[in-house]
C-alpha positions in Angstrom: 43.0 25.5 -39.3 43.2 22.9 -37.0 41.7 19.3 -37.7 38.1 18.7 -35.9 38.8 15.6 -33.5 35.6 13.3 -32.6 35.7 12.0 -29.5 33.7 9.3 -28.5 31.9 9.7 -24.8 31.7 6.2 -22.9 28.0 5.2 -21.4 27.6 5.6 -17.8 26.1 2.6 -16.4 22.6 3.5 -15.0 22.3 1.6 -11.2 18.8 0.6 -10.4 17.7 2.6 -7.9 16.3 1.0 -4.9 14.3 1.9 -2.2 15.3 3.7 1.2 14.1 4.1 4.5 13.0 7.7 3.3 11.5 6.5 0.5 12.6 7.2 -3.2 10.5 7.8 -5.8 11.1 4.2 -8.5 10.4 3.6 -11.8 8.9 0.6 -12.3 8.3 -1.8 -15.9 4.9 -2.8 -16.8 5.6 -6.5 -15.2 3.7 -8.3 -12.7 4.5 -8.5 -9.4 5.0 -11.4 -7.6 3.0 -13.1 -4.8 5.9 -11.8 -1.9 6.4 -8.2 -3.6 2.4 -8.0 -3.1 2.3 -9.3 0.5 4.9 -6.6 1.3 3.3 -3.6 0.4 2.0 -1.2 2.9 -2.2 -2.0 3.8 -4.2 0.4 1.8 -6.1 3.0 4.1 -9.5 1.5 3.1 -8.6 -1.8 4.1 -6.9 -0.4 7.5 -10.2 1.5 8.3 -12.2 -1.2 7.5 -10.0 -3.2 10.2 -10.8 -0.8 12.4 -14.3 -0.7 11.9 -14.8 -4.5 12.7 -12.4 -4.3 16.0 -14.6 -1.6 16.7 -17.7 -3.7 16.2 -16.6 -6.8 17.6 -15.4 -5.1 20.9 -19.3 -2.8 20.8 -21.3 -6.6 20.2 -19.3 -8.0 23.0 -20.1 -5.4 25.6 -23.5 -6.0 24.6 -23.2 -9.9 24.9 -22.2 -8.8 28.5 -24.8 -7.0 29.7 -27.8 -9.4 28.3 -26.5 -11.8 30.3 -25.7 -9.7 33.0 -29.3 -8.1 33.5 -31.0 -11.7 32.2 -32.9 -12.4 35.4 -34.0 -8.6 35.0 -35.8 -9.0 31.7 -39.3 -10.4 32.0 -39.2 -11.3 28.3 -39.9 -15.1 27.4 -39.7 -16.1 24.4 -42.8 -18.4 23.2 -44.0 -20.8 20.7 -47.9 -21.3 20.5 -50.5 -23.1 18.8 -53.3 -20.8 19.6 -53.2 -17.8 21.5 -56.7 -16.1 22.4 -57.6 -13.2 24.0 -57.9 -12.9 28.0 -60.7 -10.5 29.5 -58.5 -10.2 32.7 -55.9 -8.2 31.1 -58.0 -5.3 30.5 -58.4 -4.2 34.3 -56.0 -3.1 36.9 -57.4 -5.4 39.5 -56.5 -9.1 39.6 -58.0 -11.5 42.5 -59.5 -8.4 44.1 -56.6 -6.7 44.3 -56.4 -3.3 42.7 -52.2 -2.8 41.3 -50.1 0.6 40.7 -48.4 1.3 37.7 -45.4 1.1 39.5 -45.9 -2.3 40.2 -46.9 -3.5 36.9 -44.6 -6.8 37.3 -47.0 -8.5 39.8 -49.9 -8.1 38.2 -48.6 -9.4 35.4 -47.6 -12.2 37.4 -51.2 -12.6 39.3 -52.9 -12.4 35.8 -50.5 -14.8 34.4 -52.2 -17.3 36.9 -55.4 -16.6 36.1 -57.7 -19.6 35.0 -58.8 -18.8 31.7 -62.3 -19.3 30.0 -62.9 -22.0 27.9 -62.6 -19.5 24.7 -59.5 -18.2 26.1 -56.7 -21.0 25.4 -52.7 -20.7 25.3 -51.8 -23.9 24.1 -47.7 -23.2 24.6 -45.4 -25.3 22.7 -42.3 -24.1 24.0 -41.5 -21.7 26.7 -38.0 -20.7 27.9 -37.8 -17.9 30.7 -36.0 -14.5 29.5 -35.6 -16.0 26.3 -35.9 -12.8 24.5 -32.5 -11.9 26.4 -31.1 -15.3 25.6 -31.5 -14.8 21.6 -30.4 -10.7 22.0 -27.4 -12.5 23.5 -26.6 -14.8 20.7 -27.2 -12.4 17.8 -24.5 -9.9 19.7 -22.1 -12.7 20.2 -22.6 -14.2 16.4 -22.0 -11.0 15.3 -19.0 -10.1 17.2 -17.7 -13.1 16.3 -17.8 -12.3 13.0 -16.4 -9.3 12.5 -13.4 -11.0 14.2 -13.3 -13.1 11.1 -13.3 -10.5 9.1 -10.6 -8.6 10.9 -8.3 -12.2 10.9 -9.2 -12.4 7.4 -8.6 -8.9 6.2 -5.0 -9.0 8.1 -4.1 -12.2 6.7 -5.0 -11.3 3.5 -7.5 -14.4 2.8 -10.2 -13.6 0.8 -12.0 -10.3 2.1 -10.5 -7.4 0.3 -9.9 -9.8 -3.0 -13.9 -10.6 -2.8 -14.6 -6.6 -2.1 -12.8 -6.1 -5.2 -14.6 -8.3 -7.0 -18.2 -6.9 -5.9 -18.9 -9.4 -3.1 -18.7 -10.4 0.8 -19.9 -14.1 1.5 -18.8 -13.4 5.1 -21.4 -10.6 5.2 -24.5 -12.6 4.0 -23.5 -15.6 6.3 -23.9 -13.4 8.9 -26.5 -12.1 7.7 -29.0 -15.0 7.7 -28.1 -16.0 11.4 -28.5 -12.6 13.0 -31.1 -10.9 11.1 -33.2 -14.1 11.7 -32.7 -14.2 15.2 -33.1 -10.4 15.3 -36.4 -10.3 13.5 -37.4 -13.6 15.9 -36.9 -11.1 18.8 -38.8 -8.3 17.2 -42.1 -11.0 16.8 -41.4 -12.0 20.3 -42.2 -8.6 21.5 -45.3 -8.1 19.5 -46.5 -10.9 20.8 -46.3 -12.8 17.3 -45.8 -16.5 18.7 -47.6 -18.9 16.2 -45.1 -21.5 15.0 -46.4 -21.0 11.5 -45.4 -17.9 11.9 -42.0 -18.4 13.5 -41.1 -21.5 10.9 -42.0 -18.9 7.8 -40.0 -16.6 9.3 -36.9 -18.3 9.5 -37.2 -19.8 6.0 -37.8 -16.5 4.4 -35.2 -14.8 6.1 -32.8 -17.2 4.7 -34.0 -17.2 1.3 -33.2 -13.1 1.5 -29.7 -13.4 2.1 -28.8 -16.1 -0.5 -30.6 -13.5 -2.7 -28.6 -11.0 -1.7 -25.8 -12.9 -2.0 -27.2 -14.3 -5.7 -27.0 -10.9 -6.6 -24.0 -9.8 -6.1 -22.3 -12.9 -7.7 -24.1 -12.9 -10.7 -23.4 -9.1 -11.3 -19.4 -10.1 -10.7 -20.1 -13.0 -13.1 -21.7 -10.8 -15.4 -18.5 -8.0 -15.1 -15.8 -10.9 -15.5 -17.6 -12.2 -18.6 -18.8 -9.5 -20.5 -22.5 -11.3 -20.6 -25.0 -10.1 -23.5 -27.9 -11.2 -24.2 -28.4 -13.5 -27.9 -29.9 -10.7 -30.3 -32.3 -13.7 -31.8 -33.3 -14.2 -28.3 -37.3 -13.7 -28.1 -38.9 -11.1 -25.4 -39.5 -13.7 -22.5 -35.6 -15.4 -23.5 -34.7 -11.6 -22.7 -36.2 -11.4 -19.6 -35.2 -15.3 -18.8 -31.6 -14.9 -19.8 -30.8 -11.2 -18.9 -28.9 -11.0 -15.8 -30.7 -7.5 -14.5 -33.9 -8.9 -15.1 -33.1 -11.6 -13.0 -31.3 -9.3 -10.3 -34.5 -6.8 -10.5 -36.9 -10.3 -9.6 -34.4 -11.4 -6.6 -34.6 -7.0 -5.4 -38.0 -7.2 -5.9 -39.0 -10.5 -3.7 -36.4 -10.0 -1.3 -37.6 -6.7 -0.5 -41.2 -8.3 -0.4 -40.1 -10.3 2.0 -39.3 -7.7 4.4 -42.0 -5.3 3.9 -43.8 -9.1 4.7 -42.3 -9.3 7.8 -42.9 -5.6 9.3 -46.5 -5.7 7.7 -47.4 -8.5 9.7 -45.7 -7.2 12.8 -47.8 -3.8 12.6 -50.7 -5.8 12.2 -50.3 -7.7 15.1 -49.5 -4.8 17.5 -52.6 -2.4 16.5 -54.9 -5.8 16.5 -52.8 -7.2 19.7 -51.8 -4.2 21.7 -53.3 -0.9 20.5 -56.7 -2.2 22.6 -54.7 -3.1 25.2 -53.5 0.5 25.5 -56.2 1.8 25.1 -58.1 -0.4 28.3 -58.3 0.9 31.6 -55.1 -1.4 32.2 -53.4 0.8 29.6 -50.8 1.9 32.1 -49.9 -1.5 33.0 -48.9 -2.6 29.1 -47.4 0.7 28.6 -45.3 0.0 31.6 -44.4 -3.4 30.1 -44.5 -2.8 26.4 -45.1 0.9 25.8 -41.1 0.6 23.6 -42.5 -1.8 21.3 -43.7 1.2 19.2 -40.5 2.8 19.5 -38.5 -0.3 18.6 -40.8 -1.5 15.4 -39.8 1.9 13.8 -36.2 2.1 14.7 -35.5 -1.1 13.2 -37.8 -0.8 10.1 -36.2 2.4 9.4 -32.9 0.9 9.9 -33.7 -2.3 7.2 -34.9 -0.3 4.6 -31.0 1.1 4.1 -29.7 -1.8 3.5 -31.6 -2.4 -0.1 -30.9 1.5 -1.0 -26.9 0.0 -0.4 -27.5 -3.3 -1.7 -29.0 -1.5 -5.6 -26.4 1.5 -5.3 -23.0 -0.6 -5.2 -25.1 -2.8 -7.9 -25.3 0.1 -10.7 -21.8 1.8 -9.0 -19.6 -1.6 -8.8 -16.4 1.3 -7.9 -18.2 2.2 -4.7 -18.9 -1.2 -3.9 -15.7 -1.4 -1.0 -17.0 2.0 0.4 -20.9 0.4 0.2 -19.3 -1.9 2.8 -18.6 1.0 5.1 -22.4 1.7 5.2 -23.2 -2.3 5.6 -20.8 -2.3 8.9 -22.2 0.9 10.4 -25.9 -0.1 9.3 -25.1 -3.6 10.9 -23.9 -2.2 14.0 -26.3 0.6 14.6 -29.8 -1.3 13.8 -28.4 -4.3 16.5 -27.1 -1.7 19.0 -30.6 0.0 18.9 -32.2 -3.3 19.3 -30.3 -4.0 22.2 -30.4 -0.6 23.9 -34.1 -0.1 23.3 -35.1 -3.6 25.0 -32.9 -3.4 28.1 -33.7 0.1 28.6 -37.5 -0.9 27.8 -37.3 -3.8 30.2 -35.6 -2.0 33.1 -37.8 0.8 33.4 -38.7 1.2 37.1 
């Protein structure tokens, strides 16, 4: 019988394995990564389309920014402040200073009734009046915007802030944005329904503001509320609930926000039956339908176009995980209600 002999086997050394130009599948230790190993991973696919999406924008808003300033002289479209604004007998006849006008030619009567005396009951006083101003402020929204989303595309590339505050449940860029254009866009909307009061203007501009930072309130105090893990004081009384709850506060800021726009369309649908639906209906009906007959067209595009953005705005709230995808819908919302705005007036205008 022979004697059992033990031999002892010597440990291979294991070699890290690193990574090739093929690729190679690593195993890595729960550690953190550092700041370079981060900046040198490949872009993730969301934050490449998102890229995308904003060249795509900017380049869309700049052709746009083009062409209003390309067909200014061609839009007939001042824009307006008034004190008072009363209404004219002249405009409801096709004949100004005995001259009978064609449809066709709806620009010079315009023009002729334009220089019209007026009664003593029938007073413009205008405050301010700027010549094709409606294609002025079209222009600046496009270019703000546009100038934006290259922001966000410098941003997003260099890696400052954007996808770290999409993360987190919020876009500051977005609501900065925000307050300019959909000011200036809603300015133009009032413009065209012959909403001039400066009350009017001045409340607009302020309450269009005050939306954003809601919006904007929102979304930080539901990122605050995520971070911190915020409850509400069990000895806390009914109205300390609704106080100190964050949702009750976020269903208050919804709820006045969204006020505020159903504010602003209710007042432009006012002013268009009480302004314009006569008009249309006078025997100078083609005339105004010549000159204004897309209003109607425009007031529903846009309205329909708004009332997404709080449908987005509560989704993402009550789904934070869709949040970076709810920005897909805010870019293509964003760039289809302005592109509508701009393609509805300058077709509109230009009608011969």
């Amino acid at each position: 019988m022979r004697p059992i002999t033990i031999r002892t086997v010597r440990p291979v050394p294991v070699r890290p394995v690193r990574p090739t130009h093929g690729g190679a599948f690593i195993l890595y230790t729960q550690q953190q990564t550092t700041c370079e190993e981060q900046q040198s991973r490949p872009r993730t696919t969301i934050s490449t389309i998102l890229t995308t999406m904003h060249i795509i924008a900017a380049l869309g808003h700049l052709i746009a920014f083009s062409c209003c300033l390309y067909f200014r002289k061609r839009l007939p479209l001042p824009f307006t402040i008034s004190q008072q604004v009363m209404h004219n007998a002249a405009w409801e006849t096709n004949t100004c200073n005995g001259t009978e006008y064609a449809v066709s030619d709806a620009q010079g009567w315009f023009a002729c009734v334009a220089e019209l005396p007026t009664d003593s009951t029938d007073v413009i006083e205008t405050i301010l009046s700027i010549e094709s101003g409606i294609a002025l402020l079209i222009a600046a929204f496009t270019l703000i915007t546009a100038l934006f989303h290259v922001l966000c595309v410098y941003a997003n590339i260099r890696d400052i802030l954007y996808m770290n505050k999409l993360r987190e449940g919020t876009q500051p860029f977005r609501w900065i944005e925000y307050s300019i254009t959909y000011t200036i866009m809603t300015l133009c909307i009032f413009q065209l329904n012959q909403i001039t009061n400066i009350n009017a203007i001045v409340l607009l501009i302020i309450s269009s503001v005050a939306q954003m930072i809601m919006g904007f309130a929102i979304e930080e105090i539901n990122r605050q509320r995520r971070q911190h893990h915020h409850s509400v004081d069990p000895s806390y009384t009914f109205f300390q609930r609704i106080i100190y709850h964050p949702q009750m506060i976020v269903a208050l800021l919804e709820l006045v926000a969204c006020l505020i726009m159903i504010g602003h369309f209710a007042l432009i649908w006012y002013n268009f039956v009480s302004t314009f639906q006569p008009l249309l209906d006078s025997p100078a009906s083609g005339m105004w339908d010549e000159l204004y007959g897309y209003v109607w067209l425009l007031n529903i595009v846009i309205f329909s176009l708004y009332t997404l953005f709080p449908i987005i705005h509560i989704v993402v709230y009550f789904k934070h995980e869709w949040y970076t995808y709810g920005e897909f819908g805010y870019v293509i919302l964003s760039f289809a209600s302005k592109m509508s705005l701009v393609v509805i007036v300058l077709l509109g205008s230009m009608r011969e």
